[in-house]
C-alpha positions in Angstrom: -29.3 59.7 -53.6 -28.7 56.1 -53.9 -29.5 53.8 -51.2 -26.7 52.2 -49.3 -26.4 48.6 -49.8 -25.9 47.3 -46.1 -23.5 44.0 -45.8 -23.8 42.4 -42.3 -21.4 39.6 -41.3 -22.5 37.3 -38.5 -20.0 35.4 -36.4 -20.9 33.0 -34.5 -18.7 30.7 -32.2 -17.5 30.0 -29.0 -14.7 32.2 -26.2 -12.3 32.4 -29.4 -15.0 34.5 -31.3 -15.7 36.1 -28.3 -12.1 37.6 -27.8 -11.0 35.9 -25.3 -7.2 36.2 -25.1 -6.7 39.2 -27.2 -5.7 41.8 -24.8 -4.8 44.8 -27.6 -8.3 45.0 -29.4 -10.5 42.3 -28.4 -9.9 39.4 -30.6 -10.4 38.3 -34.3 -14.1 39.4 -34.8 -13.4 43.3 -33.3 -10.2 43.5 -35.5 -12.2 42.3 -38.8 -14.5 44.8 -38.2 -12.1 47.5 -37.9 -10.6 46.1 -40.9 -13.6 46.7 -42.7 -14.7 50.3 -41.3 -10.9 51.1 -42.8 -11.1 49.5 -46.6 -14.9 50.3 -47.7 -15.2 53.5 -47.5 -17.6 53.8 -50.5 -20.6 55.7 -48.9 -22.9 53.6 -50.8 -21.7 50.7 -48.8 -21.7 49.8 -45.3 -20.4 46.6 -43.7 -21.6 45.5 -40.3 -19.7 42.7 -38.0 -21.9 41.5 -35.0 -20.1 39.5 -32.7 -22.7 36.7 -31.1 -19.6 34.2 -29.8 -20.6 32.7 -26.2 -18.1 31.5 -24.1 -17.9 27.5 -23.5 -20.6 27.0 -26.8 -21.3 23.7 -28.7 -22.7 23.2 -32.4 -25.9 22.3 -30.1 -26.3 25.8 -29.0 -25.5 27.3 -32.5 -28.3 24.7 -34.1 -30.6 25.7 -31.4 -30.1 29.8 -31.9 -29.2 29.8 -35.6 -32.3 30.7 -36.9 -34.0 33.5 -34.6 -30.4 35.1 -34.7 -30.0 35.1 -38.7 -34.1 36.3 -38.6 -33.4 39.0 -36.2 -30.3 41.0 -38.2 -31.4 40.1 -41.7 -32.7 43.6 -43.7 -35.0 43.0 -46.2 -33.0 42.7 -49.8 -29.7 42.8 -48.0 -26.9 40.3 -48.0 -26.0 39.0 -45.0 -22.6 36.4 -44.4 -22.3 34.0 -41.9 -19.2 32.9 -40.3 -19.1 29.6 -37.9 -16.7 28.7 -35.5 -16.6 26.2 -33.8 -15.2 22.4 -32.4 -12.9 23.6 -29.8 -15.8 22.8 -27.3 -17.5 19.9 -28.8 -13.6 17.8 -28.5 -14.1 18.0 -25.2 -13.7 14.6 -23.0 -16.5 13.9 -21.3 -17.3 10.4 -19.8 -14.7 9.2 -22.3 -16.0 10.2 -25.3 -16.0 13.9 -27.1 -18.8 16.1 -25.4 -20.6 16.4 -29.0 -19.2 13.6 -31.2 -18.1 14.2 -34.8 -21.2 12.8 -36.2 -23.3 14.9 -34.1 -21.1 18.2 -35.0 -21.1 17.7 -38.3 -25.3 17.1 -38.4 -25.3 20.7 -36.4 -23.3 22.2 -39.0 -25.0 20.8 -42.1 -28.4 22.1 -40.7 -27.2 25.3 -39.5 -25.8 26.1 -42.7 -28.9 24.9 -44.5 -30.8 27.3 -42.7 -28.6 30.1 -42.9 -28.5 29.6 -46.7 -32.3 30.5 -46.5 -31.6 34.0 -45.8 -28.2 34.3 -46.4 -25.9 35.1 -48.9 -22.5 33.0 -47.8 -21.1 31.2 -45.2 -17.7 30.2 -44.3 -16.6 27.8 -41.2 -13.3 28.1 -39.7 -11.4 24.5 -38.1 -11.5 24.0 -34.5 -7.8 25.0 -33.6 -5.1 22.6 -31.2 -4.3 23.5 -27.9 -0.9 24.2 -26.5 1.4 20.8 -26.6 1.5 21.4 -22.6 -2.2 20.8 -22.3 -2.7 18.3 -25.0 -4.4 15.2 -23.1 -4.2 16.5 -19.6 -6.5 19.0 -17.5 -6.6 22.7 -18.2 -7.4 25.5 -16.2 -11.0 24.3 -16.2 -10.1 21.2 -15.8 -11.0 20.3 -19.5 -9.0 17.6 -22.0 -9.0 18.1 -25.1 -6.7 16.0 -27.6 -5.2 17.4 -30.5 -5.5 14.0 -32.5 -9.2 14.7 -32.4 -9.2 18.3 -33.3 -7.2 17.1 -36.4 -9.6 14.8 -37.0 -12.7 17.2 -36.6 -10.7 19.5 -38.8 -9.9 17.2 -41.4 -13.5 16.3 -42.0 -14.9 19.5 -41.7 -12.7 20.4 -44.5 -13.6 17.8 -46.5 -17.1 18.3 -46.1 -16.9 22.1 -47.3 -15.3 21.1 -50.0 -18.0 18.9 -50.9 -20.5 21.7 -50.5 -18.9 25.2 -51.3 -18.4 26.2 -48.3 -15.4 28.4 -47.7 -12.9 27.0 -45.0 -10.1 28.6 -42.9 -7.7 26.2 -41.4 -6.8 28.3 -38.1 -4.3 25.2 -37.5 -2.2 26.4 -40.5 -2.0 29.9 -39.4 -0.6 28.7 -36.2 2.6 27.8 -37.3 4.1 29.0 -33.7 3.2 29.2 -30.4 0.7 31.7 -30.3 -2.1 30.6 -27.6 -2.3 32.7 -24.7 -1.0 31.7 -21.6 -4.3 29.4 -20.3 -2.9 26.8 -23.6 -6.4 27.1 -25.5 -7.5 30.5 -26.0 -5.2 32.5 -28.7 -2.8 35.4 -28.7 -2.8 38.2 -30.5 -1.1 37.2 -33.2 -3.4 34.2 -34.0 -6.5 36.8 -33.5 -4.8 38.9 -36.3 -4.1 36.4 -38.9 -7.6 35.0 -38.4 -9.0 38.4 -38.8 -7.1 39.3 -42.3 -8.4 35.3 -43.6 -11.6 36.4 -42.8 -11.6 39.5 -44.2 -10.4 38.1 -47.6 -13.4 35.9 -47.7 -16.0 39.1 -47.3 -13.7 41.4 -50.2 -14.8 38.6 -52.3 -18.4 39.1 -52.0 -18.8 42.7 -50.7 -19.1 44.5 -54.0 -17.1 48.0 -53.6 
């Protein structure tokens, strides 16, 4: 018998990796993997999705836990894709600047993908998303601002720069074409959870070979 080639897919983020907000099946990273457990049914292949999303994480945590994470679910000759998300925290106001400032996330997510490309086979970075027009500027439920001119501008770059590098990017801003945050204005529905889920899963089809 063959051996079975072993895909895992690592995604790493913040509460909207998590789940946070999808009540029906637990948010974009549990419905990718269902997604997958579906379509490659090749018994040759296997696909794992780990979720490692923390609620209220920065690019400092991801820099700071990148590396023993990737180390500890890598299999020897196995391909392994990474999927970053992240920005909704960093925009943060705090003492009247962004909690991690653009330059800053951008150096965490340079040198998290540069050591993820190490070991891995791929990695792809969704944008930081908007929150509801009701929150944009004011205090949330956690008492957080957040502007939505700076999430356009953290998204903008961080597009350009995987561009630049050949880095795959999702733009979860253009998938939310309606209102589709749950009701706390930041976290996302269902329905955003879902179309996030099916972009993601077209980026692994590419690379899983089946």
């Amino acid at each position: 018998m063959s051996p079975v080639k072993v895909y895992r897919i690592l995604c790493f983020g913040d509460s909207h990796t998590l789940g946070v907000g999808d009540l029906e099946l637990g948010g974009w990273v549990s419905r990718l993997n269902l997604k997958c457990q579906n379509f490659f049914t090749d018994p040759a292949i296997r696909v794992e999705v780990y979720n490692l999303g923390i609620g209220s994480e920065t690019t400092d945590g991801l820099k700071r836990r990148i590396e023993n994470e990737v180390t500890a679910r890598r299999l020897k000759g196995q391909p392994v894709l990474c999927v970053f998300q992240y920005g909704s925290n960093d925009v943060v106001i705090h003492k009247n600047k962004n909690r991690v400032p653009f330059d800053y996330f951008l150096s965490n997510i340079i040198e998290s993908t540069a050591k993820a490309r190490l070991v891995l086979k791929e990695v792809c970075v969704l944008s930081p998303t908007r929150v509801s027009e009701q929150f944009n500027g004011l205090k949330n439920f956690d008492s957080e601002i957040r502007l939505n001119k700076d999430v356009d501008e953290y998204s903008n770059r961080l597009r350009l720069w995987s561009d630049d590098n050949e880095v795959t990017f999702i733009d979860c801003n253009e998938l939310a074409q309606s209102e589709v945050f749950h009701s706390d204005g930041l976290h996302w529905n269902e329905t955003l959870h879902s179309l996030v889920a099916v972009k993601v899963f077209d980026f692994i089809t590419n690379y899983v070979k089946h």
